[in-house]
Residue, then its C-alpha position, 0 to 999 in steps of 0.5 A: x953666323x955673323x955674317x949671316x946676321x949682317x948680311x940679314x939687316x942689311x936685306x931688312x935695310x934695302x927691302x925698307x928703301x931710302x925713305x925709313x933712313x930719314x924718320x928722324x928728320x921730320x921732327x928736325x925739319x918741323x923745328x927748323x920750320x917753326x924757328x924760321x916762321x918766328x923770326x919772320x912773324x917777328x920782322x913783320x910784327x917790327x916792321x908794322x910798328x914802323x912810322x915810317x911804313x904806316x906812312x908808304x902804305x898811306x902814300x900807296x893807298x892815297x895814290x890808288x884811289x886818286x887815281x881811280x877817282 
C-alpha cells in the first residue's frame, strides 16, 4: 500500500518535470532583484550628489563641444 503511494507522487513528480521544483524561487529571485536595484539606485543617487563628479561631466561635456566647434 505504501509502496504504492510513493511510487504514485513520485509518477506525479516526473510527469510535472524539474520546472514545478522551483515555484518558490521566483518570489526569492524578485527580493533579491529588488534589494540589489536599491542599493544600486542608492550608489548612483550618492554619487549625483558628488562635486567632484558634477565637475568630470562638465570637463567631458566642455571638451566635446570644443571639439566639435
Amino acid at each position: 500500500m505504501m509502496k504504492d503511494i510513493v511510487a504514485s507522487k513520485w509518477a506525479q513528480i516526473i510527469k510535472r518535470g524539474a520546472g514545478a521544483a522551483e515555484d518558490g524561487m521566483v518570489t526569492a529571485e524578485y527580493a533579491l532583484g529588488t534589494v540589489a536595484t536599491t542599493g544600486i539606485a542608492g550608489i548612483l543617487i550618492w554619487l549625483s550628489q558628488q562635486d567632484w563628479l558634477k565637475e568630470a561631466i562638465a570637463s567631458i561635456f566642455k571638451l566635446i563641444v570644443a571639439s566639435v566647434a
